[in-house]
N, C-alpha and C positions, 0 to 999 in steps of 0.2 A: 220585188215581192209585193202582191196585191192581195186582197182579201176577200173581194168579189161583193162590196158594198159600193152601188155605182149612184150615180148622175146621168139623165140624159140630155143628148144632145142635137142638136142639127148635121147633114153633110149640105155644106154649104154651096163645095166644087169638088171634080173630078177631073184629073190633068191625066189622060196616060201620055207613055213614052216607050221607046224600045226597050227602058230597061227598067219600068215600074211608073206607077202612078203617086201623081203628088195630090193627095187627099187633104180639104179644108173644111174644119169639121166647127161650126158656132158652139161654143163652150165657156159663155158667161159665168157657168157657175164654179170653173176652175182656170178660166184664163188668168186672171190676175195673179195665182200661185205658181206658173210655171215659168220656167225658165228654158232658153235654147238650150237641145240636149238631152230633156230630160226623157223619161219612160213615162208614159200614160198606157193605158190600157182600153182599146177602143171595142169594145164587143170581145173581152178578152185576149185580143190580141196585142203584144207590148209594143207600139210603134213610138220612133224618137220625134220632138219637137225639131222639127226645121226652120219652123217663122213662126213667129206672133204678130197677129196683125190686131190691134184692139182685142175682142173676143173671140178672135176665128186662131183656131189652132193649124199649123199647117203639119203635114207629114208626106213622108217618103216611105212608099209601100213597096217592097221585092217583088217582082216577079214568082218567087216562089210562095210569098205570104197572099198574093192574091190566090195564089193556084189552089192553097193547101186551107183556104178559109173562104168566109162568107161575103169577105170583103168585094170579090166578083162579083156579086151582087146587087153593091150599093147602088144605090141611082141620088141625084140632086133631090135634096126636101126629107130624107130618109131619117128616123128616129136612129141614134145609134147610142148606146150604153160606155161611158167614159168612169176611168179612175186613176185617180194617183197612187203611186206608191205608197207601202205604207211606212208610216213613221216610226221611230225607234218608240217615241213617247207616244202615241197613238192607240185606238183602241182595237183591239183584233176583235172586230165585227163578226167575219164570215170564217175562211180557212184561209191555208198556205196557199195563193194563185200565184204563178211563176209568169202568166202572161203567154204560154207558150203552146198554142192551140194543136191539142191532139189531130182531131178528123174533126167534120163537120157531120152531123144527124139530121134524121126528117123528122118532122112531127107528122104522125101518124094519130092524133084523137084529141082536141080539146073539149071539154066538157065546161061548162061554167054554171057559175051560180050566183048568188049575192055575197056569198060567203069568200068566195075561194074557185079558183080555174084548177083544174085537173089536165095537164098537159103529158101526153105520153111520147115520148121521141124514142126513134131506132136507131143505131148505131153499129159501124162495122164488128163484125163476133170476135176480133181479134184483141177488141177492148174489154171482153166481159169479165174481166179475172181481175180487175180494175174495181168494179161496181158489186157496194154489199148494202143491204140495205138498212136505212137510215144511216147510209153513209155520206159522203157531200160529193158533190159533182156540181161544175164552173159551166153554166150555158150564157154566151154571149157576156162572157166575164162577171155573171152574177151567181152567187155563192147559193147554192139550193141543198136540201135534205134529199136525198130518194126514198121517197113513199112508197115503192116498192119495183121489182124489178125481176123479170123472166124472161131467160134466154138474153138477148140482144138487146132487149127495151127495156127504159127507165120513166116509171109514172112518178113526176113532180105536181106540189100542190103549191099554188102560187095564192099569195093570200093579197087579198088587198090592194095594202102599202107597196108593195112590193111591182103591182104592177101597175101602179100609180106611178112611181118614182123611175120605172123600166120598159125598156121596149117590148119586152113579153108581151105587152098588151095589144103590141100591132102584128102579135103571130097569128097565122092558117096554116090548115092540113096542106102537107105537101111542101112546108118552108122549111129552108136550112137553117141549122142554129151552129155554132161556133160550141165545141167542147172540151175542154179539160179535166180532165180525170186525176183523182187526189193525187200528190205528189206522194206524199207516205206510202200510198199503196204501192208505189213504183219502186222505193229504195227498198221497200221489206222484199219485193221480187226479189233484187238485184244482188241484197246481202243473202238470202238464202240459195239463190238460183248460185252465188258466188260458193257458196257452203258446200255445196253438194258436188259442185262439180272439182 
């Protein structure tokens, strides 16, 4: 369970193989807390510790998590957004993040300012029933508000700190983002969808 209050990080290497790639990611700012085994969250996605080498975190990615995320993407030197689990005694920062990436979206319109980025992203229509507004949605495992949202797309407002501290900041029109969609919203389907039928 993650809350979608990150760290960024380096991809240091990229290993593929027939049956997934071993991704090492520089992560100074939570290498020393982790342990072999554990769950991190890499751009929202939950991957297991396989090695620690000093600061560099290593992981093993499926074949279907590259397929089904942004992680096909990566290239060496690439910013990417890192988080631990969160703790019992810890603070709930953001929302429920399961680490468990729906679909990937486009960003279709940044706008900036001094103030705050206005980022709009599109998303497959089979998620819409997911998305209300000022509700939360998980992009590249960072916990955001929807500022508002029609049809298919969701306009987030990114302030600052936020993309100070996040790779939002190294997005452009036409980039894929990693999404997950409120967990809550999924169970209220599942127990009413369960109700009715």
């Amino acid at each position: 369970m993650f809350t979608g209050i990150v760290h960024s990080a380096l991809i240091k290497s990229i290993n593929p193989s027939e049956t997934g790639w071993t991704v090492v990611i520089n992560a100074p700012v939570i290498a020393a807390k982790v342990s072999l085994g554990d769950s991190v969250a890499i751009d929202g996605a939950c991957l297991s510790v396989i090695k620690i080498d000093q600061e560099n975190l290593h992981f093993f990615v499926s074949l279907e998590s590259i397929d089904k995320t942004i992680i096909q993407f990566y290239k060496i030197g690439q910013i990417v957004n890192v988080e631990l689990p969160l703790q019992v005694n810890g603070y709930m920062g953001g929302h429920y993040v399961l680490g468990h990436v729906d679909t990937t979206a486009s960003i279709i319109n940044i706008k900036t300012t001094d103030q705050a980025w206005t980022i709009t992203i599109e998303f497959p229509t089979t998620f819409s029933k997911y998305v209300v507004y000022k509700g939360s949605v998980t992009i590249n495992g960072v916990s955001l508000t929807i500022n508002n949202t029609i049809k298919n797309t969701i306009e987030l407002c990114i302030i600052p700190v936020t993309l100070e501290k996040t790779n939002l900041k190294t997005l452009k029109v036409g980039d894929k983002v990693n999404v997950e969609f409120d967990i809550l919203a999924k169970y209220t389907e599942k127990l009413l969808t369960k109700e009715i039928n």
